[in-house]
C-alpha positions, -999 to 999 in steps of 0.1 A, spaced: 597 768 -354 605 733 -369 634 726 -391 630 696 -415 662 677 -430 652 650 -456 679 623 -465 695 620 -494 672 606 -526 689 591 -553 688 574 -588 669 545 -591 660 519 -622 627 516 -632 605 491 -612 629 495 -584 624 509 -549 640 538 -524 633 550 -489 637 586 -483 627 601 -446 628 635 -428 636 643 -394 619 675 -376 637 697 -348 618 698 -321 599 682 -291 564 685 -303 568 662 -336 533 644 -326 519 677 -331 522 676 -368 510 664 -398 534 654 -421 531 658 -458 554 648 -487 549 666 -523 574 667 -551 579 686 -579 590 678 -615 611 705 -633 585 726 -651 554 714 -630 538 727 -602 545 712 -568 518 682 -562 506 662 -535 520 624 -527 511 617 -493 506 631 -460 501 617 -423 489 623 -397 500 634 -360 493 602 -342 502 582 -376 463 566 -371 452 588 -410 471 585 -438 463 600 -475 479 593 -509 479 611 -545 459 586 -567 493 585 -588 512 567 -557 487 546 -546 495 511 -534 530 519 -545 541 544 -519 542 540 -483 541 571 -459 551 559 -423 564 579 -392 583 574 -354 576 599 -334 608 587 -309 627 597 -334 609 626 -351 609 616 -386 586 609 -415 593 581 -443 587 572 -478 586 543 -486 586 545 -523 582 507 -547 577 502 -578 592 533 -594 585 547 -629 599 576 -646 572 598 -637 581 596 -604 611 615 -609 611 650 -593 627 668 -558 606 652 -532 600 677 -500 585 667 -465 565 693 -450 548 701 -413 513 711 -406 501 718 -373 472 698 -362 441 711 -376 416 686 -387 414 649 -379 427 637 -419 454 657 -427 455 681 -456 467 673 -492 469 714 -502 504 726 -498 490 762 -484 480 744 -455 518 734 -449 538 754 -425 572 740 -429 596 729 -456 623 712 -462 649 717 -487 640 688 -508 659 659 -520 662 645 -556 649 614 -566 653 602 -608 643 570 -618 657 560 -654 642 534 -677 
């Protein structure tokens, strides 16, 4: 079982920038691919990046690319987002998720995630 806390989001002007990160429970973090989606009110949940285990593969949703940053420390069990550049249609709840180890890039389908967090809200106003 792995428990996942994500830090408080926040509002942010346009153009501007926010970290937000997630620490896990447990002592097998390295185990476990590490996903962030979001979801916009009315949307379905979507994919924004994902890393994994070892932090050697990392994927981004062509929306986010070269603008968002997925990073992780496994001595200290989290997963961050580094987020730059922000535009309005970035606004949404953004939630981390943990996948057991199954292929060497990890996956960018939410039904291959085993654990959520709660989700934190980040708006971005123009």
């Amino acid at each position: 079982q792995v428990q996942l806390v994500e830090s408080e989001g926040g509002l942010v002007r346009v153009g501007g920038s926010l970290r937000v990160s997630c620490a896990a429970s447990g002592r097998t973090f390295g185990t476990y691919d590490m996903g962030w989606f979001r979801q916009a009110p009315g949307k379905e949940r979507e994919f924004v990046a994902a890393i994994s285990g070892s932090g050697r593969y990392r994927r981004y949703a062509d929306p986010v690319l070269g603008r968002f940053t997925i990073s992780r420390d496994n001595t200290k069990n989290t997963v961050y987002l580094q987020m730059n550049s922000l535009k309005p249609e970035d606004t949404a709840v953004y939630l981390c998720a943990a996948a057991l180890v199954r292929a060497l890039v990890p996956s960018t389908k939410s039904s291959d995630y085993d654990y959520w967090g709660q989700g934190t809200q980040v708006t971005v106003s123009s």
